[in-house]
N, CA, C and O atoms as CSV, one atom per row, in Angstrom:
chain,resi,resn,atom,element,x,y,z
A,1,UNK,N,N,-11.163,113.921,272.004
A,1,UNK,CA,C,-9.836,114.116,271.414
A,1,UNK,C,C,-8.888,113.033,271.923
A,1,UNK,O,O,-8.496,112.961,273.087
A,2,UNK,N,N,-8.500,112.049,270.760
A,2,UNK,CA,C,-6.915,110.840,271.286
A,2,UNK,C,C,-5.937,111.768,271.728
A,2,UNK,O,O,-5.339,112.525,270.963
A,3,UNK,N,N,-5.740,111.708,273.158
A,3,UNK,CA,C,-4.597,111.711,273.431
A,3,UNK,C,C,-3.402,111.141,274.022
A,3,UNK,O,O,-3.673,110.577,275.082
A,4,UNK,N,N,-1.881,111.078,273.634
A,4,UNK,CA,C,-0.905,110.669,274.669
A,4,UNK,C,C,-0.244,111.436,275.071
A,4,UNK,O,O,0.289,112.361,274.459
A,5,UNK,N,N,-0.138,111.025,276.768
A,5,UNK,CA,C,0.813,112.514,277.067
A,5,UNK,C,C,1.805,111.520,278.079
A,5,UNK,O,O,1.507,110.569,278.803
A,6,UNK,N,N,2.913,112.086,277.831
A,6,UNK,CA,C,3.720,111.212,278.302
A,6,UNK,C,C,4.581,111.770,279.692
A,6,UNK,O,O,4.783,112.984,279.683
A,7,UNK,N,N,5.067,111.072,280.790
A,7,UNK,CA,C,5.210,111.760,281.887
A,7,UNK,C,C,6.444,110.733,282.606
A,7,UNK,O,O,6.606,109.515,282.530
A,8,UNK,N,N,7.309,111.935,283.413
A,8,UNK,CA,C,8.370,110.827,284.012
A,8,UNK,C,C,9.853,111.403,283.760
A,8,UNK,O,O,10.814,111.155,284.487
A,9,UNK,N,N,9.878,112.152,282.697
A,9,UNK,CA,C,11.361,112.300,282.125
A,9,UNK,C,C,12.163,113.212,282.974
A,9,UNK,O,O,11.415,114.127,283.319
A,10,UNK,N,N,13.509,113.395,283.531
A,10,UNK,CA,C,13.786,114.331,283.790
A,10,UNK,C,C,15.721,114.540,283.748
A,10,UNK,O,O,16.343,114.569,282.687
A,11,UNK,N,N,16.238,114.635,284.834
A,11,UNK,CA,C,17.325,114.468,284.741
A,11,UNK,C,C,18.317,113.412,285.788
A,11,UNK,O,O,18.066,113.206,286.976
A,12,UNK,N,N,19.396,112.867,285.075
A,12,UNK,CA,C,19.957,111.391,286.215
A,12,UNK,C,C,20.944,111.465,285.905
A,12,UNK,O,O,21.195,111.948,284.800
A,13,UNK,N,N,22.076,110.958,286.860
A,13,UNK,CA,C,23.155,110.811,286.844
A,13,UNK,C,C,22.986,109.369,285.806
A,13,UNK,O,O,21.960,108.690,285.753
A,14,UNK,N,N,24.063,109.146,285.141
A,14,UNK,CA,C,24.480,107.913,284.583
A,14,UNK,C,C,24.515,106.712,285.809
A,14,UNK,O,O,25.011,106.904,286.919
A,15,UNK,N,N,23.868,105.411,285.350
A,15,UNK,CA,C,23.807,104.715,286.250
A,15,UNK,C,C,22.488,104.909,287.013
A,15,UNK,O,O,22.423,104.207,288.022
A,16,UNK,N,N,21.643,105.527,286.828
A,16,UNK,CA,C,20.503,105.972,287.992
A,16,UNK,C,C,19.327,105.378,286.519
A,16,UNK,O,O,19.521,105.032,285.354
A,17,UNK,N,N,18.041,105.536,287.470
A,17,UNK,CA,C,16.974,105.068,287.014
A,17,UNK,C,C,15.482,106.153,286.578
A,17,UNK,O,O,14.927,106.997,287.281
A,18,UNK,N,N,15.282,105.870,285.682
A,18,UNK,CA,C,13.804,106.852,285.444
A,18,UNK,C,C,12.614,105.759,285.085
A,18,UNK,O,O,12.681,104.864,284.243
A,19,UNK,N,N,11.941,105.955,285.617
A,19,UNK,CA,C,10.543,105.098,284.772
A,19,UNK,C,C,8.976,106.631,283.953
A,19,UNK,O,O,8.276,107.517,284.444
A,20,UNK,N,N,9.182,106.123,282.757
A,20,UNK,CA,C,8.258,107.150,281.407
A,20,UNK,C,C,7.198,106.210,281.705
A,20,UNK,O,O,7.362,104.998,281.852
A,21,UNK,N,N,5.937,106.931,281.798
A,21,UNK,CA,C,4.135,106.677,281.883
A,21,UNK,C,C,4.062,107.552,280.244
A,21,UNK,O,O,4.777,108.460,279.822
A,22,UNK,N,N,2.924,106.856,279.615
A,22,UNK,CA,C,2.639,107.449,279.019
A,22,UNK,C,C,0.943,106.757,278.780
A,22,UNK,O,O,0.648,105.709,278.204
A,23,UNK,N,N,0.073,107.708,279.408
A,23,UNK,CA,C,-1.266,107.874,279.486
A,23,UNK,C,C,-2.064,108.056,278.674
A,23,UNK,O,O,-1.965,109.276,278.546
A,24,UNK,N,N,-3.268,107.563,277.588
A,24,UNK,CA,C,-3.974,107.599,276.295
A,24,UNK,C,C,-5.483,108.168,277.012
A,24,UNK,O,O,-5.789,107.979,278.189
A,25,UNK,N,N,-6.036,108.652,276.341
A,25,UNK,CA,C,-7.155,109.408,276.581
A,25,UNK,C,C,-7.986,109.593,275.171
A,25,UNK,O,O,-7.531,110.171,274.185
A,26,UNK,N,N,-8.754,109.240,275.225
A,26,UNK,CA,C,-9.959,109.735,274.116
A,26,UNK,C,C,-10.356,108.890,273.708
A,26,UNK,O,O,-11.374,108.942,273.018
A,27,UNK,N,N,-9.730,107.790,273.961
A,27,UNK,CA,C,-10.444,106.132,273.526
A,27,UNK,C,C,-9.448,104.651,274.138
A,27,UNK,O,O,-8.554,104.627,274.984
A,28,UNK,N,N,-9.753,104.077,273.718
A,28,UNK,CA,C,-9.366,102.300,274.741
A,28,UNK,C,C,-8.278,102.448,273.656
A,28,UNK,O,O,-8.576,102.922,272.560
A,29,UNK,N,N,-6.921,102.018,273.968
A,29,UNK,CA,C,-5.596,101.576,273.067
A,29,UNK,C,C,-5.477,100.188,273.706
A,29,UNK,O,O,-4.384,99.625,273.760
A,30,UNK,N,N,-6.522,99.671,274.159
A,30,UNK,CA,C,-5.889,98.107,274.668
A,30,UNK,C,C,-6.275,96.944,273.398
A,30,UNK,O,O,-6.729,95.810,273.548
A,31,UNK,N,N,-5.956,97.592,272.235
A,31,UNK,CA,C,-6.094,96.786,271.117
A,31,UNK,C,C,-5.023,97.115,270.201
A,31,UNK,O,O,-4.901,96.608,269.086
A,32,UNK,N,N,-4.182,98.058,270.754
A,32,UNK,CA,C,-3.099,98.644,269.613
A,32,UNK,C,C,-2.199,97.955,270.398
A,32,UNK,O,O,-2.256,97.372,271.481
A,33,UNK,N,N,-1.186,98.216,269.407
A,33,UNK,CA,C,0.833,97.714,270.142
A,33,UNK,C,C,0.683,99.401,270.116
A,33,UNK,O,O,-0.016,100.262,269.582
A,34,UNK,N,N,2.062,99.259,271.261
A,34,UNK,CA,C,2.457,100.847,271.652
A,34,UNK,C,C,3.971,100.411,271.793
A,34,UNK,O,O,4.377,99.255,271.904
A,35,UNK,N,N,4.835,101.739,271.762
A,35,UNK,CA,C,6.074,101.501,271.437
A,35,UNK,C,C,6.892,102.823,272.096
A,35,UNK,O,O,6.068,103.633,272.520
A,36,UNK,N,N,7.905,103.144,272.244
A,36,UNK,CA,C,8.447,104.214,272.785
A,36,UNK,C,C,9.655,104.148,271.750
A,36,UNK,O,O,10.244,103.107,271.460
A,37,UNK,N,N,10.076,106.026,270.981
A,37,UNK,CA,C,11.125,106.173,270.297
A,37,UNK,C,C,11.734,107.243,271.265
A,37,UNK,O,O,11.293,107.694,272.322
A,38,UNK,N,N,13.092,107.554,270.448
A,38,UNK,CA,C,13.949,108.638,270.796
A,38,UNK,C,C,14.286,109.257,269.901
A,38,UNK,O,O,14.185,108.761,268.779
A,39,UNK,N,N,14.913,110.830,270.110
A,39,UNK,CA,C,14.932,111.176,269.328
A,39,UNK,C,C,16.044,112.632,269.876
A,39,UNK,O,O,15.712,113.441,270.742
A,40,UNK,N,N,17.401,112.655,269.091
A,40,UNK,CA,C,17.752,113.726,269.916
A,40,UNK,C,C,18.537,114.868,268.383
A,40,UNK,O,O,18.922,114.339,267.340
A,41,UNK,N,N,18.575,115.678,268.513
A,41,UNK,CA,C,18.763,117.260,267.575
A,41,UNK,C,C,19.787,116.615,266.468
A,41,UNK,O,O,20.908,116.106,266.449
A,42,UNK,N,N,18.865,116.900,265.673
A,42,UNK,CA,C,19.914,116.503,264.154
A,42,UNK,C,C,19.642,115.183,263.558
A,42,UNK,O,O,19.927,114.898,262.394
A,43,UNK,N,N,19.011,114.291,264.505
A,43,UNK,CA,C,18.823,112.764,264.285
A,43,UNK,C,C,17.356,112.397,264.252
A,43,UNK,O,O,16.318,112.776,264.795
A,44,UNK,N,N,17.829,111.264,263.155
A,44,UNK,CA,C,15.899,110.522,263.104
A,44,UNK,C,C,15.439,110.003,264.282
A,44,UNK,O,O,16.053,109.321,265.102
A,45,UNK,N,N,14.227,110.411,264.296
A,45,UNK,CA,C,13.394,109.331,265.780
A,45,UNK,C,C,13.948,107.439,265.525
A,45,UNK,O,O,13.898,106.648,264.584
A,46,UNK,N,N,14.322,107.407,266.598
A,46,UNK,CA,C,14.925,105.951,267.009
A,46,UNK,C,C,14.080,104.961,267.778
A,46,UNK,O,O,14.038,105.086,269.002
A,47,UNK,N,N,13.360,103.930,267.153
A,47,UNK,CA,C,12.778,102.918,267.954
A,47,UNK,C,C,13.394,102.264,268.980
A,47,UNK,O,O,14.287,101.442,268.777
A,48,UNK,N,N,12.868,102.651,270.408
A,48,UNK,CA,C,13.578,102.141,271.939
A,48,UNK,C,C,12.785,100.823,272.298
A,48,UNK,O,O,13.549,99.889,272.540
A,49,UNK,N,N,11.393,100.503,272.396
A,49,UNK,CA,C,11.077,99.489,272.181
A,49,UNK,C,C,9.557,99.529,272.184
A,49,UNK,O,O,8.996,100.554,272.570
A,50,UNK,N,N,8.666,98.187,271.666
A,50,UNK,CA,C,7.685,98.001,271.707
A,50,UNK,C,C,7.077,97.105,272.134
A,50,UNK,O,O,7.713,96.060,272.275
A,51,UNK,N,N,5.398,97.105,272.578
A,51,UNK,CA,C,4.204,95.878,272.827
A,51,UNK,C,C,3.202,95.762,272.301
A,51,UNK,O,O,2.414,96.682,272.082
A,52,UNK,N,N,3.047,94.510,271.982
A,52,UNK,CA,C,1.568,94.160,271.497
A,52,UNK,C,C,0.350,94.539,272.769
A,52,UNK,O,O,0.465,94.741,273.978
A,53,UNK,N,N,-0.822,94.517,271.840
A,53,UNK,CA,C,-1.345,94.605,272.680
A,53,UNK,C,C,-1.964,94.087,274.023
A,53,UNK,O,O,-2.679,94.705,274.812
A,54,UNK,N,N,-1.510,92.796,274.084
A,54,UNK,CA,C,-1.879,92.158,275.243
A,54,UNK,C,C,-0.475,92.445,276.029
A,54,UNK,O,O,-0.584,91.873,277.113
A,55,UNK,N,N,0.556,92.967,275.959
A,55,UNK,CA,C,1.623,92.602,276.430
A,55,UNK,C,C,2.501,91.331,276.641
A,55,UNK,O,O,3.537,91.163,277.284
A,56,UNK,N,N,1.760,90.518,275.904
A,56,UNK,CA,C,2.636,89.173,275.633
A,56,UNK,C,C,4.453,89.373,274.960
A,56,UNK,O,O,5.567,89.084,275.398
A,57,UNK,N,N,3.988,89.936,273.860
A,57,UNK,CA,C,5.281,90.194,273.417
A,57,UNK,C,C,5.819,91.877,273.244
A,57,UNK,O,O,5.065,92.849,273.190
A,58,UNK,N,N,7.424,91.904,273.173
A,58,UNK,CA,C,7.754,92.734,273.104
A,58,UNK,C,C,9.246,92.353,272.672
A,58,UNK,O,O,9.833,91.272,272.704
A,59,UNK,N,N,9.780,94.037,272.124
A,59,UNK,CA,C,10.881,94.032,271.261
A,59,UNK,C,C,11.644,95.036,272.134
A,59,UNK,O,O,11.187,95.683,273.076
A,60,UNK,N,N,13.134,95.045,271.552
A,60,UNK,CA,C,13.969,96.238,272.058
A,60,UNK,C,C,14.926,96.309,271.255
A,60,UNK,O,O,15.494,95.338,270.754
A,61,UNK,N,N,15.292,97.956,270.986
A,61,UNK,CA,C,16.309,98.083,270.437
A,61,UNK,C,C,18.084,96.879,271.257
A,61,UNK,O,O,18.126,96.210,272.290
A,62,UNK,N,N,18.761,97.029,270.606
A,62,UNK,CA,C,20.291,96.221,271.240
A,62,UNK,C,C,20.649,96.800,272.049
A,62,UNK,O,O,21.290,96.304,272.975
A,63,UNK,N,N,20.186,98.721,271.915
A,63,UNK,CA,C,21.307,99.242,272.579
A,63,UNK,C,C,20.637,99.519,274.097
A,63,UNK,O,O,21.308,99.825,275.083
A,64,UNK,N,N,18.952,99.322,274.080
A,64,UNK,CA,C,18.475,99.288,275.264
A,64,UNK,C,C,18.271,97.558,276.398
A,64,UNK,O,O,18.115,97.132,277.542
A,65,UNK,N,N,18.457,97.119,274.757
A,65,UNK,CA,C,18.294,95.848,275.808
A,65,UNK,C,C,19.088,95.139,277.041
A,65,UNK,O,O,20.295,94.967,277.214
A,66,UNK,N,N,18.000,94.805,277.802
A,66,UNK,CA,C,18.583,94.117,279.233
A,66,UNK,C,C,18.831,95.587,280.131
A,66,UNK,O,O,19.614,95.554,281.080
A,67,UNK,N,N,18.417,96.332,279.921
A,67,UNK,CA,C,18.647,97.717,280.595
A,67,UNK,C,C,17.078,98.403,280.949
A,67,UNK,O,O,16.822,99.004,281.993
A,68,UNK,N,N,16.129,98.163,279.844
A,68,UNK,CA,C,15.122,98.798,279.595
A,68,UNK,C,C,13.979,97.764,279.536
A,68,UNK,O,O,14.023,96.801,278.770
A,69,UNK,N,N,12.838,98.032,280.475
A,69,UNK,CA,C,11.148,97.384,280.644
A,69,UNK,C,C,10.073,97.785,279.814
A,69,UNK,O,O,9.350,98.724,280.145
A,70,UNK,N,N,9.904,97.142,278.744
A,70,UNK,CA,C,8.262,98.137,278.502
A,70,UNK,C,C,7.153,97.054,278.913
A,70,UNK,O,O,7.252,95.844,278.711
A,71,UNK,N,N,6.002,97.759,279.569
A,71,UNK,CA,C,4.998,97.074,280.343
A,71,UNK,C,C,3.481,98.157,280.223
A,71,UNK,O,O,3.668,99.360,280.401
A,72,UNK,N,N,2.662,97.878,280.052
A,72,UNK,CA,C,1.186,98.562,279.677
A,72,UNK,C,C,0.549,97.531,280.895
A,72,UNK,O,O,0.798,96.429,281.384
A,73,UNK,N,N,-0.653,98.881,281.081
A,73,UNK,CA,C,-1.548,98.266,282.198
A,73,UNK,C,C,-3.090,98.538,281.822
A,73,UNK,O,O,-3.489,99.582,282.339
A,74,UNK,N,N,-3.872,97.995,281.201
A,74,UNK,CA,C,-4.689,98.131,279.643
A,74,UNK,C,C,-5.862,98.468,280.662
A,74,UNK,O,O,-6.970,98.781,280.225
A,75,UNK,N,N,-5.675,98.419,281.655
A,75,UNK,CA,C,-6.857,98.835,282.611
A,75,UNK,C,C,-7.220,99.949,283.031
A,75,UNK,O,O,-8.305,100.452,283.321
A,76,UNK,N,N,-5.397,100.518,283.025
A,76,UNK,CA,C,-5.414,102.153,283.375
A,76,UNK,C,C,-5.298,102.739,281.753
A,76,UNK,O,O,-5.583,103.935,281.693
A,77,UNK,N,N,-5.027,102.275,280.768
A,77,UNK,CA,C,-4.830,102.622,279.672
A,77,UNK,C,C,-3.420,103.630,279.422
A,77,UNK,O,O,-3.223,104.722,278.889
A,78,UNK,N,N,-2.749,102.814,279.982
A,78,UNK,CA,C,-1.376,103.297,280.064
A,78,UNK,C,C,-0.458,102.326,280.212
A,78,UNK,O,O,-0.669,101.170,280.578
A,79,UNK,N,N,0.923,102.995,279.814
A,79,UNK,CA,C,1.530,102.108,278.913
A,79,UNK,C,C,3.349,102.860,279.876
A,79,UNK,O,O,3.521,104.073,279.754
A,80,UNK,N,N,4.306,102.151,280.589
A,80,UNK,CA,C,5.285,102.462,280.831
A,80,UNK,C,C,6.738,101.987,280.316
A,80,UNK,O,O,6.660,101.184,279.387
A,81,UNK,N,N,7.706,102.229,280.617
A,81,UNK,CA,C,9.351,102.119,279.979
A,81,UNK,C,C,10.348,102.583,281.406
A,81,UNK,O,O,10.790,103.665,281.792
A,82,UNK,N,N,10.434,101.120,281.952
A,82,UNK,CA,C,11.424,101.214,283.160
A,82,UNK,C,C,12.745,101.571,282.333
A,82,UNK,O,O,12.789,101.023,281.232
A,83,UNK,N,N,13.989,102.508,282.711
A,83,UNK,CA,C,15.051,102.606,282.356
A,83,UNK,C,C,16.255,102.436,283.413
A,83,UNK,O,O,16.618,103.437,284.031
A,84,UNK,N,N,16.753,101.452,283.591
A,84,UNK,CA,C,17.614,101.124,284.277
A,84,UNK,C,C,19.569,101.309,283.636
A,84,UNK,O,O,19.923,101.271,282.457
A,85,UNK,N,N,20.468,101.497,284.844
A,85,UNK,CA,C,21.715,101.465,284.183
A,85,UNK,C,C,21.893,102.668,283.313
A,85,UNK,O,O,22.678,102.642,282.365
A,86,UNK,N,N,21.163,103.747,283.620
A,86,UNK,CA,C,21.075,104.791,282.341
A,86,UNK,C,C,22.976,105.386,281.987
A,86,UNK,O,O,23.966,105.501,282.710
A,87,UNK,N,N,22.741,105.596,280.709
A,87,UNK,CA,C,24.125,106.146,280.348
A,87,UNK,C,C,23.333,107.485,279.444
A,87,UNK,O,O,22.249,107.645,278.884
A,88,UNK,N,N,25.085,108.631,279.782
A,88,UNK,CA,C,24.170,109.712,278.950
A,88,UNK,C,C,24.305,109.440,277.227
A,88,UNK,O,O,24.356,110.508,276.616
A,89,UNK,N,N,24.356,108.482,276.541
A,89,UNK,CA,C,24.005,108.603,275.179
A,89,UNK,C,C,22.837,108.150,275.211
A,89,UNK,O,O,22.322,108.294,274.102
A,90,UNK,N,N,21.554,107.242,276.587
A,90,UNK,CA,C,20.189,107.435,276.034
A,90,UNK,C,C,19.818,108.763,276.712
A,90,UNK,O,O,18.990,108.659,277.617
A,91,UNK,N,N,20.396,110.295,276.370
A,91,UNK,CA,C,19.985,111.456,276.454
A,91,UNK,C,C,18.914,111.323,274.973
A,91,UNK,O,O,19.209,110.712,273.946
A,92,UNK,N,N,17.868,111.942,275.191
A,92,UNK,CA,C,16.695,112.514,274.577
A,92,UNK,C,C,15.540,112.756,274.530
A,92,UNK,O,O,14.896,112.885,275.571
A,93,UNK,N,N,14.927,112.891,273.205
A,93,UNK,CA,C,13.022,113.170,274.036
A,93,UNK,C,C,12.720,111.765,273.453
A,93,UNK,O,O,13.106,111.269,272.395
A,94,UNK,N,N,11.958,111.279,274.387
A,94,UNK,CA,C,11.282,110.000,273.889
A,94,UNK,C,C,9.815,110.505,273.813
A,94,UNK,O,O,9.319,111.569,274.183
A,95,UNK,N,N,9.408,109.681,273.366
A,95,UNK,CA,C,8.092,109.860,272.791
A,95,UNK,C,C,7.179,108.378,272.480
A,95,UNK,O,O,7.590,107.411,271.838
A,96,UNK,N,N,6.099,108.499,273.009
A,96,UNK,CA,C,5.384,107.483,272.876
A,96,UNK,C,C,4.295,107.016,271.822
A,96,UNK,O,O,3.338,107.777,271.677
A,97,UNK,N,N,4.310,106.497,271.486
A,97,UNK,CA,C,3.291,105.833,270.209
A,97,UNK,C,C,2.144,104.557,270.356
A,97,UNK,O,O,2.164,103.716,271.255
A,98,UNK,N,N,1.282,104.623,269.399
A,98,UNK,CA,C,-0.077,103.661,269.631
A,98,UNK,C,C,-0.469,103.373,268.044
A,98,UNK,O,O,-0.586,104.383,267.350
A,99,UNK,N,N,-0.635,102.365,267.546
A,99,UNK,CA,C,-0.849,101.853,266.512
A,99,UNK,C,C,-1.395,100.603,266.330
A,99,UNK,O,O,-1.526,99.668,267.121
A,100,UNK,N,N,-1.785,100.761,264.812
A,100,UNK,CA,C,-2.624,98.707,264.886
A,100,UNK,C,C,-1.539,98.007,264.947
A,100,UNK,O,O,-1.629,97.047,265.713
A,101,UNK,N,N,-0.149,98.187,264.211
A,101,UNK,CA,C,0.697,97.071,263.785
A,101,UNK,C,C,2.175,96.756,265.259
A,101,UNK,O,O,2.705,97.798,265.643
A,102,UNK,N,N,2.529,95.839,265.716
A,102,UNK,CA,C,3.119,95.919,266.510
A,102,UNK,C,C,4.633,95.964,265.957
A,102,UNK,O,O,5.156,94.913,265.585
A,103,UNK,N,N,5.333,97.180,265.903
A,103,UNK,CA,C,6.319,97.295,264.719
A,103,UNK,C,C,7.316,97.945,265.406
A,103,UNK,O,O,7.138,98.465,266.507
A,104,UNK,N,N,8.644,97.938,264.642
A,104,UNK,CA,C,9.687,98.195,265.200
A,104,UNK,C,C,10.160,100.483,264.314
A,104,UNK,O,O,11.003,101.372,264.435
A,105,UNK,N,N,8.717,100.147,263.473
A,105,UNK,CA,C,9.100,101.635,262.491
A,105,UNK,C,C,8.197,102.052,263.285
A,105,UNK,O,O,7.448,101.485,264.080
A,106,UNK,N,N,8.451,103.750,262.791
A,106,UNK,CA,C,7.598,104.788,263.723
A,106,UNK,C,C,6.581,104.885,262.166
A,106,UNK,O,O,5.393,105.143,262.362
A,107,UNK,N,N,6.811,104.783,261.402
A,107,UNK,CA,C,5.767,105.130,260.426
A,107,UNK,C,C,4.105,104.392,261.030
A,107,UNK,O,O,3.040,104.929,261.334
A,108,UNK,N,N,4.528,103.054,261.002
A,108,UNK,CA,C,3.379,101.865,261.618
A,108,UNK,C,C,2.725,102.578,262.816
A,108,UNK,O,O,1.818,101.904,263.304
A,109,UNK,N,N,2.989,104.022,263.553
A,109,UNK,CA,C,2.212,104.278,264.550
A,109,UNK,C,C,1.593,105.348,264.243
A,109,UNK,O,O,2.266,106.286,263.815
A,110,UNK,N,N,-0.222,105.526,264.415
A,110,UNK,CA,C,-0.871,106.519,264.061
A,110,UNK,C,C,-0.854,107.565,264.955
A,110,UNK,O,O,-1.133,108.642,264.429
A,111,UNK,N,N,-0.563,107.611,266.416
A,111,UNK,CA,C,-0.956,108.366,267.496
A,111,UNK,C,C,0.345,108.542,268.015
A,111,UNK,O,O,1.146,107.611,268.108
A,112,UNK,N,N,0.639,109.968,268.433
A,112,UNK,CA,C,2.096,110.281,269.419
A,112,UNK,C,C,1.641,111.355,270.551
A,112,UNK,O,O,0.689,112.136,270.544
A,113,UNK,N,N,2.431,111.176,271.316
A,113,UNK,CA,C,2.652,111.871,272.303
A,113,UNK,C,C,3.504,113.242,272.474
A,113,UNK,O,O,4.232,113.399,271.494
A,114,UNK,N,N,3.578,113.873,273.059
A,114,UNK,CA,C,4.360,115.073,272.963
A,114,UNK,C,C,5.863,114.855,273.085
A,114,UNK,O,O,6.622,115.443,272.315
A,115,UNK,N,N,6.241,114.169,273.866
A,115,UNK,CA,C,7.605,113.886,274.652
A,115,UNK,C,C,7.983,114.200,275.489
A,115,UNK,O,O,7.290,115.059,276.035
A,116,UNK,N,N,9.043,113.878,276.091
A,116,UNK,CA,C,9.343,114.406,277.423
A,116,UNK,C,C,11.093,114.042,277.363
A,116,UNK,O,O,11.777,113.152,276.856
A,117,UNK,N,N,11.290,114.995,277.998
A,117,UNK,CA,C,12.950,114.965,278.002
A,117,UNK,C,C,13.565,113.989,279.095
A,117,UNK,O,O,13.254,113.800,280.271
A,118,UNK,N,N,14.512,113.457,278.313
A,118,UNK,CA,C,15.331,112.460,279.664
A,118,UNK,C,C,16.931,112.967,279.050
A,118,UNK,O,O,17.420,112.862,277.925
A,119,UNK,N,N,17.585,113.675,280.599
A,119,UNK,CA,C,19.266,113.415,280.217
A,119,UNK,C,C,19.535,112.862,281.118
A,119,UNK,O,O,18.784,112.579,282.050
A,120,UNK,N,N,20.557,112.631,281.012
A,120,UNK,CA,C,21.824,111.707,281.547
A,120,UNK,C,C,23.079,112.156,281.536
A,120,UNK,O,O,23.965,111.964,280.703
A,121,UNK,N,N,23.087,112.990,282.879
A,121,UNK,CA,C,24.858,113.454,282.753
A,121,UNK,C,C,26.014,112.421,283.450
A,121,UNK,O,O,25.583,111.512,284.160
A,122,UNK,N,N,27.463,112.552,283.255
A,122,UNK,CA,C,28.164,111.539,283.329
A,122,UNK,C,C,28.356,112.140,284.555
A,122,UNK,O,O,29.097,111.619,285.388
């Protein structure tokens, strides 16, 4: 059974730091891009950022960038999202993704993760 389960989220003052693991199981993803969205009550899942699969390249939303790391370690078959500088509007569940295409849409990803909650109080 593919799975991602994603781990790390919890609660931070604004300004404080979390780092999200998110762990694949049931087969090798060191050939997919993987990507991390958000997603909070009432609103569409939001692309936070993504990697190819070698980790050469990667993307970020504006509103995470220069704040936020994504980095995969294709050995452990896992895939992380340093969050630095946190403010509470990136309150939500993020959720992790694995796909062929290295893309900025959540459609382009076949495999998700459960999520895990991150707030951020002021």
């Amino acid at each position: 059974q593919v799975q991602l389960v994603e781990s790390g989220g919890g609660l931070v003052q604004a300004g404080g730091s979390l780092r999200l693991s998110c762990a694949a199981s049931g087969r090798t993803f060191s050939s997919d891009a993987m990507g991390w969205f958000r997603q909070t009550p009432g609103k569409e899942r939001e692309f936070v950022a993504c990697i190819n699969w070698s980790g050469g390249s990667t993307n970020y939303a504006d509103s995470v960038m220069g704040r936020f790391t994504i980095s995969r370690d294709n050995a452990k078959n896992t895939m992380y999202l340093q969050m630095n500088s946190l403010k509470p509007e990136d309150t939500a569940v993020y959720y992790c993704a694995a796909g062929r295409y290295y893309s900025v849409y959540s459609r382009n990803y076949n495999y998700w993760g459960q999520g895990t909650q991150v707030t951020v109080s002021s």
